[in-house]
N, C-alpha and C positions, 0 to 999 in steps of 0.2 A: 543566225542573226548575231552579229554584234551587240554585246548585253550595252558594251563601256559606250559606245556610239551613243546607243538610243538613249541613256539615261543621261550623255550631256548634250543630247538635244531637247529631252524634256525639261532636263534645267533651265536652258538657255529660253524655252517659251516661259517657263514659270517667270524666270526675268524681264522678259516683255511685259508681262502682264503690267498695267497701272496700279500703283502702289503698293507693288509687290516689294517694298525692301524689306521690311519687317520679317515677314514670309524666307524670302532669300537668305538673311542673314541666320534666321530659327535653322534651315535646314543646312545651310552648310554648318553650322554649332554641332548639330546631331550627327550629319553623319563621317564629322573629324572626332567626335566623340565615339561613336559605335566602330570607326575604322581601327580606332586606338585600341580599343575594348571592345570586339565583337562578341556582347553580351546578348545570348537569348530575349531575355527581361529586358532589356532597353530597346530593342529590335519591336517587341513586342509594343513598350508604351510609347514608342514614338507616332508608332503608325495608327492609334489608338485615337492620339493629343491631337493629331495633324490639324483639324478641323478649326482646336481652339486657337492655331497660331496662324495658319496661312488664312482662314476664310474659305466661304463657299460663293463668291463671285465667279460668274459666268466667264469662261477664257475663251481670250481672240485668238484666233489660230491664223496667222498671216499665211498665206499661200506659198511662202520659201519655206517655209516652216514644214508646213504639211506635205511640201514635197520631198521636204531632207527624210522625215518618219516615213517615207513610203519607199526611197531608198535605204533604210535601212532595214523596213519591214514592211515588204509590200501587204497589201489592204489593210495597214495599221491606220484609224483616226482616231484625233481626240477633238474633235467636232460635238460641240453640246455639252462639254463635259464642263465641270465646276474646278475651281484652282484645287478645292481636299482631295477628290476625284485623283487629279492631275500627280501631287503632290503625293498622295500614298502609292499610284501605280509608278513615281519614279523611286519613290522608299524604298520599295519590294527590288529594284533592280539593286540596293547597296550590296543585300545580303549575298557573303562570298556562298558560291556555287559551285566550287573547286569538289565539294563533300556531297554529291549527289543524297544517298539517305538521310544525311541531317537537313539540305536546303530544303528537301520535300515535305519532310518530318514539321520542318520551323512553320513553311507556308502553311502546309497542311490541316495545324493549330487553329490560323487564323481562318481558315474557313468553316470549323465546326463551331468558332465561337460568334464567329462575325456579324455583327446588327445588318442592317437593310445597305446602309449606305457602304459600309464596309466590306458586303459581298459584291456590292455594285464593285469597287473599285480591282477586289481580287478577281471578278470573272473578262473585269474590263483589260486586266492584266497579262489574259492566260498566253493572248500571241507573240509577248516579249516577255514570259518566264524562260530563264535558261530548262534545260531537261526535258521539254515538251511533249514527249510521248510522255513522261510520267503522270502529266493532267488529265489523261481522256476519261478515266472514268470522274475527276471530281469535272470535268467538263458536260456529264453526262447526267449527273448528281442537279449540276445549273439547267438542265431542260424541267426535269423532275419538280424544279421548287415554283411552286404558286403563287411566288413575289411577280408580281408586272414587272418590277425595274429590273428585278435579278434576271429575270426569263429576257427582258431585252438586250441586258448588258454581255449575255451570251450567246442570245441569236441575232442581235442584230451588229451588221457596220463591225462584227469581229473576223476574223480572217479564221481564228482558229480551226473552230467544225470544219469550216473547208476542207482545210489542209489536216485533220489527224483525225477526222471521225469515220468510222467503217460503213458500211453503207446502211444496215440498222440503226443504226444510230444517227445516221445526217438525218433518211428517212423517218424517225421520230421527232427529232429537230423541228422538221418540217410542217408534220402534221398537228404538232402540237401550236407550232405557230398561226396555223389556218385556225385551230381551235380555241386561240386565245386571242383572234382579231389582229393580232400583227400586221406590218406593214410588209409582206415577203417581200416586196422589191428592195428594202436594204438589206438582202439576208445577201450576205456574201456567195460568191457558186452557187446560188442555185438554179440556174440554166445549167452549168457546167457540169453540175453535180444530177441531175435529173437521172433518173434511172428505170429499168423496165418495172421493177416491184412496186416503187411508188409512183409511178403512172397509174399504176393498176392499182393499187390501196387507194388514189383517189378519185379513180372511175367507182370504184365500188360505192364509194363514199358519198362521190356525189349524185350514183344512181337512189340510195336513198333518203336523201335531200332532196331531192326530185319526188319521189312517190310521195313524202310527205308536204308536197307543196310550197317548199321551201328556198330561199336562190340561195345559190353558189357563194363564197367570199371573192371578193375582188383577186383577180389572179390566177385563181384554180383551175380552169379548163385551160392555160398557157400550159402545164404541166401535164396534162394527161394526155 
């Protein structure tokens, strides 16, 4: 993927947005400041602030638009997402990525300290980080957490699991999403990705869902 592509096509939707100047002008400030001085500590409190400058209104994704992010990074959307959302996952693309241990190391940070809305936006992130095999396991860390949003912002409408997770691990993806009421049909691959073991973890599964009287999630017997 093209890092430089996709982050001035998420500028150019942040500039669509309605009353976005204020927003526009904060972020081009920052990141002619951080370009000057690519400082840890600024990298860090910008992506932090995001919220208190740009706003968390709802962004229009015009249809040129979401077709430019899908040539650039197929099954990438930012459909539903809010401008902070928008606004820190184009942040995370400033950081030079030339130093693979340090860009992993910087992200890295923000995800062990990251509030709710901040994990949202690094997991929302993961299929236009540069280094991409280096995420799977914090991609795998996002099935694990018991946040609703977090757990959506990584199994749903992301391309990533698709494309880097092993088959244990799609397959936990998966089951975890039947377990937490999910919508599977926006899980990215999951037709394509189906497999003989989780057919069969969810025959098992649903044979005892059945003994207890109990129906199926919407979806589940497509899969076995």
């Amino acid at each position: 993927m093209n890092i430089l592509s996709m982050s001035q096509t998420l500028f150019y939707l942040i500039e669509q947005q309605p009353n976005s100047e204020k927003a526009v002008t904060y972020l081009r400030q920052q990141a002619d400041t951080f370009s000057s001085n690519p400082q840890v500590a600024v990298f860090y409190r910008v992506f932090t602030a995001l919220p208190r400058f740009v706003g968390k209104q709802p962004v229009a994704v015009p249809a040129d638009i979401q077709f430019a992010l899908l040539r650039v990074r197929p099954g990438f959307t930012v459909q539903d997402w809010t401008l902070d959302r928008l606004a820190r996952v184009w942040w995370l693309l400033q950081l030079p990525a030339d130093n693979q241990t340090t860009y992993v190391k910087t992200i890295s940070e923000l995800f062990k300290a990251g509030e709710l809305n901040e994990l949202v936006a690094l997991y929302s992130a993961l299929p236009v980080l540069a280094h991409p095999e280096a995420w799977k396991f914090q991609a795998t860390e996002g099935i694990r957490n018991n946040i609703a949003d977090v757990q959506s912002a990584i199994m749903l409408h992301n391309p990533y699991p698709a494309d880097y997770f092993d088959e244990p691990a799609w397959n936990q993806l998966i089951m975890k999403a039947f377990f937490t009421d999910k919508d599977v049909t926006q899980i990215i691959g999951l037709n394509e990705r189906n497999n003989a073991r989780l057919a069969q973890t969810l025959t098992d599964f649903a044979a005892e869902r059945r003994a207890a009287g109990r129906s199926l999630p919407a979806h589940m017997e497509e899969l076995m």
